[in-house]
C-alpha positions as CSV (number, residue, x, y, z in Angstrom):
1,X,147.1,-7.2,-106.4
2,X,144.9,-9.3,-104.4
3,X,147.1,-9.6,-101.3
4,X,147.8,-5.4,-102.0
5,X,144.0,-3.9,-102.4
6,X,141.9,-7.2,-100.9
7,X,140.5,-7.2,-104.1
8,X,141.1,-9.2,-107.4
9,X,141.8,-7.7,-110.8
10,X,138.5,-8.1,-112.0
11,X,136.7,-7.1,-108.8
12,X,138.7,-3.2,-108.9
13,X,137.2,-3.5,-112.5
14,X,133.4,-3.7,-111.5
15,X,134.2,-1.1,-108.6
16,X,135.8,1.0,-111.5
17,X,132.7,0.7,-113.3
18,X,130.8,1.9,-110.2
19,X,132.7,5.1,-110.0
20,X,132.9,6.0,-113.6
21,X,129.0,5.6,-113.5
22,X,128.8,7.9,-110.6
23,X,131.2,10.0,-111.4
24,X,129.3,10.4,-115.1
25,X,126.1,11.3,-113.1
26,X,127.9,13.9,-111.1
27,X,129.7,15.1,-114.3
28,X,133.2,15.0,-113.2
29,X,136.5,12.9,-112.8
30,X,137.6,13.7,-109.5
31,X,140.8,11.6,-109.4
32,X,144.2,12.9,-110.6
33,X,144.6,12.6,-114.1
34,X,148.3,11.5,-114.0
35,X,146.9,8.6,-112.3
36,X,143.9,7.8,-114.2
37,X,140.5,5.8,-112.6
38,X,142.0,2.2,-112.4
39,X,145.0,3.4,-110.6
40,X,143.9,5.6,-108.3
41,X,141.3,2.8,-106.8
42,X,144.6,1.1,-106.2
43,X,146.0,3.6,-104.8
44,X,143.6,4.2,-102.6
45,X,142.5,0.5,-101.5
46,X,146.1,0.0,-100.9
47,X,145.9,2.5,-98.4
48,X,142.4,1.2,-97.1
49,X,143.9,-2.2,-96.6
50,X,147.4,-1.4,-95.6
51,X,147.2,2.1,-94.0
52,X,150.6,2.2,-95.2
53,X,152.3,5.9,-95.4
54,X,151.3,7.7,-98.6
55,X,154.7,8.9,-99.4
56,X,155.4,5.3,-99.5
57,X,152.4,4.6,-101.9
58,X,153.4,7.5,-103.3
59,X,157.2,5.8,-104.3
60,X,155.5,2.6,-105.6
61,X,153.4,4.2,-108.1
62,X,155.8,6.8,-109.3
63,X,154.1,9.8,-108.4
64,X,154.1,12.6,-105.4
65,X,152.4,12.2,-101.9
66,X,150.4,15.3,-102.3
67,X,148.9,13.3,-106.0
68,X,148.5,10.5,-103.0
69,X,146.8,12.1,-100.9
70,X,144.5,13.6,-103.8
71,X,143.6,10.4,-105.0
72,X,142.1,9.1,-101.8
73,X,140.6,12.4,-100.9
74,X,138.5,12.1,-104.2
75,X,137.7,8.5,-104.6
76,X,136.6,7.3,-100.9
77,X,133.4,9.9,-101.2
78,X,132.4,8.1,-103.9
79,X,133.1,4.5,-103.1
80,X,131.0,5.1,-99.9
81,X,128.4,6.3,-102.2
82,X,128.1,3.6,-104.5
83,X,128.7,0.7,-101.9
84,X,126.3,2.2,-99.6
85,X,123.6,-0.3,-101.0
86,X,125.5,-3.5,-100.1
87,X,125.5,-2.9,-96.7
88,X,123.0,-3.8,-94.4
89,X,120.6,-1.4,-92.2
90,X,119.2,-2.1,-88.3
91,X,116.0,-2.5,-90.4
92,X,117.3,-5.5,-92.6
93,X,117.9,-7.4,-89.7
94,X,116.0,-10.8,-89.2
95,X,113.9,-10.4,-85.9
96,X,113.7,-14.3,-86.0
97,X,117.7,-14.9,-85.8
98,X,119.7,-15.0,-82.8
99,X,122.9,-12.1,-83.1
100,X,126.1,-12.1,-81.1
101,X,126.7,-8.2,-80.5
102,X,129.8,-6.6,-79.3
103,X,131.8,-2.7,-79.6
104,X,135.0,-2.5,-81.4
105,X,137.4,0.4,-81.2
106,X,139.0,2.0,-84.6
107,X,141.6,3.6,-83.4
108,X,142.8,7.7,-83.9
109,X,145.7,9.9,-83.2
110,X,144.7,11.7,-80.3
111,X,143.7,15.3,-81.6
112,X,143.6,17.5,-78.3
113,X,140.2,19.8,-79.1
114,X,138.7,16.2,-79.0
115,X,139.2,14.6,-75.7
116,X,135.6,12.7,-76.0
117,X,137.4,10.7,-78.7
118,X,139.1,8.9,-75.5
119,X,138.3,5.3,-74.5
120,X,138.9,4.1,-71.1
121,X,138.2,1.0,-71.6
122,X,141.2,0.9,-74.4
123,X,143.3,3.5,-73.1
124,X,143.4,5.3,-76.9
125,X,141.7,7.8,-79.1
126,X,139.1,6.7,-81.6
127,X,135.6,6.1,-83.2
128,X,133.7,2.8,-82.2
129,X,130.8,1.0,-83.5
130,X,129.0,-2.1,-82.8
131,X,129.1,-5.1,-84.5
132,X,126.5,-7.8,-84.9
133,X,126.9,-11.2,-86.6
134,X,124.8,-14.5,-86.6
135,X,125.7,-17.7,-84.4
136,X,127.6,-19.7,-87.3
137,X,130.0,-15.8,-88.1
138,X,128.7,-14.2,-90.9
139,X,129.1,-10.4,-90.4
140,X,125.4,-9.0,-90.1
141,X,125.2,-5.5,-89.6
142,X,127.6,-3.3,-88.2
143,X,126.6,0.5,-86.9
144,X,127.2,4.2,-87.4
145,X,130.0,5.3,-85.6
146,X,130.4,7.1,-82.4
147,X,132.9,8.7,-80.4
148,X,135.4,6.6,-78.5
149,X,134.1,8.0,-74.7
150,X,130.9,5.8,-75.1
151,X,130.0,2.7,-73.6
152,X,128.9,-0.4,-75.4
153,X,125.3,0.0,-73.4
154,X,124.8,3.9,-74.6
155,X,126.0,2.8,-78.1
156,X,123.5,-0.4,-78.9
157,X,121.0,2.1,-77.5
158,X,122.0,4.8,-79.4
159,X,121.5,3.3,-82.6
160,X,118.0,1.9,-81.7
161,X,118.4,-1.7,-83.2
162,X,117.0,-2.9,-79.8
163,X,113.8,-1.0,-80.5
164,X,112.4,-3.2,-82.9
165,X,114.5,-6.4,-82.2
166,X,113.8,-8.9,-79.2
167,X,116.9,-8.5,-77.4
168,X,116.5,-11.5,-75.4
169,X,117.6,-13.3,-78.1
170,X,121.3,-10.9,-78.7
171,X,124.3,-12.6,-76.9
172,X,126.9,-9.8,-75.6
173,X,129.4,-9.1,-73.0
174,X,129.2,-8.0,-69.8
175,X,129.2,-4.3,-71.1
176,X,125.4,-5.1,-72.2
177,X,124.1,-5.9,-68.9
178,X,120.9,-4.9,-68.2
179,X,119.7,-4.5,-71.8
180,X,118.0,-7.4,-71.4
181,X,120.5,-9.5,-73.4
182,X,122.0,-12.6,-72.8
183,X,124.8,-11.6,-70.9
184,X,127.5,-13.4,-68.2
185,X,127.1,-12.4,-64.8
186,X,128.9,-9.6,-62.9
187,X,131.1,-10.5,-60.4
188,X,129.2,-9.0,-56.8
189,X,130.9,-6.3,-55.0
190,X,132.6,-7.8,-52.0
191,X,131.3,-11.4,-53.5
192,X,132.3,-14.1,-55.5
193,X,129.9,-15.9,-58.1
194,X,128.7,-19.4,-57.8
195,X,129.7,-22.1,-59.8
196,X,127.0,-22.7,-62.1
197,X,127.5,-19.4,-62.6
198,X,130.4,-19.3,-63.7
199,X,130.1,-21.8,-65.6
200,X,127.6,-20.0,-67.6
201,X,129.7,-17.1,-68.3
202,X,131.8,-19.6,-69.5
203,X,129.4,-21.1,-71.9
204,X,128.7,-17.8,-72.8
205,X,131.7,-16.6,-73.7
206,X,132.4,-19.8,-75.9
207,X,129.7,-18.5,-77.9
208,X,130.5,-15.2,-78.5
209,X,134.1,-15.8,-79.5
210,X,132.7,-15.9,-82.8
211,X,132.3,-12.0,-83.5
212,X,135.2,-11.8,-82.0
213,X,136.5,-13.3,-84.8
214,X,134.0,-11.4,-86.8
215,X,135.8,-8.3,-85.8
216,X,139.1,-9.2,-86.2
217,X,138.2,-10.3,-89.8
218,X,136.9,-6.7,-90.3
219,X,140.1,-4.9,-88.9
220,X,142.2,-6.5,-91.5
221,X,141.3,-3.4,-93.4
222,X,144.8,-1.7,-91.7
223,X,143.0,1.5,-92.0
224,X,140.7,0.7,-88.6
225,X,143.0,-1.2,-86.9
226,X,146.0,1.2,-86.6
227,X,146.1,4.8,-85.6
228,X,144.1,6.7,-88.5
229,X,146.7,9.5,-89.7
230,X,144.1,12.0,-92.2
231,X,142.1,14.9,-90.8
232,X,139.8,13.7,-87.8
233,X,136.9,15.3,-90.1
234,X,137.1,12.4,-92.8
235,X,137.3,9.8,-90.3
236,X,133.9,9.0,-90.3
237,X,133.2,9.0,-94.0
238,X,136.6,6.5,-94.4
239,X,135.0,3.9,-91.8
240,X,131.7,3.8,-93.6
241,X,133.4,3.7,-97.1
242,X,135.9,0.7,-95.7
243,X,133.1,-1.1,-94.2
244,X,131.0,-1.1,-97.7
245,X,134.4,-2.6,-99.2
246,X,133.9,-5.1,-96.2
247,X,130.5,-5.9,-97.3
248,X,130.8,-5.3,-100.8
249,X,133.8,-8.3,-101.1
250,X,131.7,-10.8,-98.6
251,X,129.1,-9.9,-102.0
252,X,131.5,-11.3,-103.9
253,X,132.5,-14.3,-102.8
């Protein structure tokens, strides 16, 4: 189950005690039936983890892709809900600590009314966010999402974590020059940089390997790290949801 959902048997318990709570206060039971609660939280964390087709899921479990496709259309509302509190804001960020910031691209089919969706830094469709995480890798905050088209600068801007946060003391790429970051230097045009400074991009960029591997922790959730296949319109609410999972099993460890 564990290596299936990314959670253990008793950890889809507690979250099925979450949702039944919720879902109480709401006054419904969303999820199909035939399925029941416990199941479709499998089903649907499956999915999360593995982005695996839903007709496949669907063949596993016995039941139709359209019961699928129900099942994960009514529980990831409500596990974003109730996860919402495990994961942490701009606000909750220590103004004392030193972060290591950097974008990260979940990745979309390329629906043609939405052409902004477009990245030309990764040549694909999709939603990006930025990530932050401390110097020794522990996953710190990571932001609302926005449209693939943006650049890293507009997006750390965007979400206004700058604002009340010394960013002399954030390490990012070279995409965050002139944010006041610490930052490698910029090749200049029809020039070559010297060779301390290179070497300080290079002692720089030994250092922010880490949230590098930050965000390649977080993309083993399948679901943002291959080519998201449900309406563009549930996107959003999916990335949120997957990144309280994220947050909500570092809880539990």
């Amino acid at each position: 189950m564990y290596h299936t959902t990314g959670f253990t048997t008793d950890q889809i318990r507690d979250l099925c005690v979450l949702v039944r709570t919720e879902c109480r206060n709401l006054g419904t039971e969303p999820w199909p039936p035939i399925l029941g609660l416990y199941r479709a939280l499998v089903v649907t964390l499956t999915y999360m983890r593995r982005n695996r087709v839903q007709a496949e899921i669907a063949e596993a479990h016995g039941v139709s892709q359209s019961t699928i496709s129900r099942a994960v259309t009514a529980i990831t509302p409500v596990l974003d809900r109730v996860l919402a509190g495990f994961v942490p804001t701009a606000d909750e960020l220590d103004p004392t600590a030193q972060y290591i910031v950097d974008g990260t691209l979940f990745p979309c089919w390329s629906w043609r009314t939405d052409r902004c969706l477009y990245s030309g830094k990764h040549k694909t469709t999709g939603m990006s966010v930025q990530v932050a995480c401390t110097l020794d890798g522990a996953l710190a905050w990571v932001s609302d999402p926005v449209t693939g088209n943006h650049h890293d600068s507009y997006a750390i801007n965007d979400t206004g974590v700058l604002v009340s946060l010394n960013p002399g003391d954030w390490i990012g790429d070279k995409g965050y020059v002139g944010n006041g970051m610490i930052t490698p230097y910029k090749k200049p045009k029809g020039g070559e940089l010297t060779e301390w400074q290179k070497e300080y991009n290079r002692q720089v960029n030994k250092i922010r390997w880490v949230v590098e591997q930050v965000i390649a922790n977080l993309k083993t959730w399948r679901i943002l790290h291959t080519d998201y296949r449900r309406p563009l319109a549930t996107f959003t609410e999916t990335i949120s949801c997957v990144i309280g999972l994220h947050f909500y099993r570092i809880a539990c460890e």
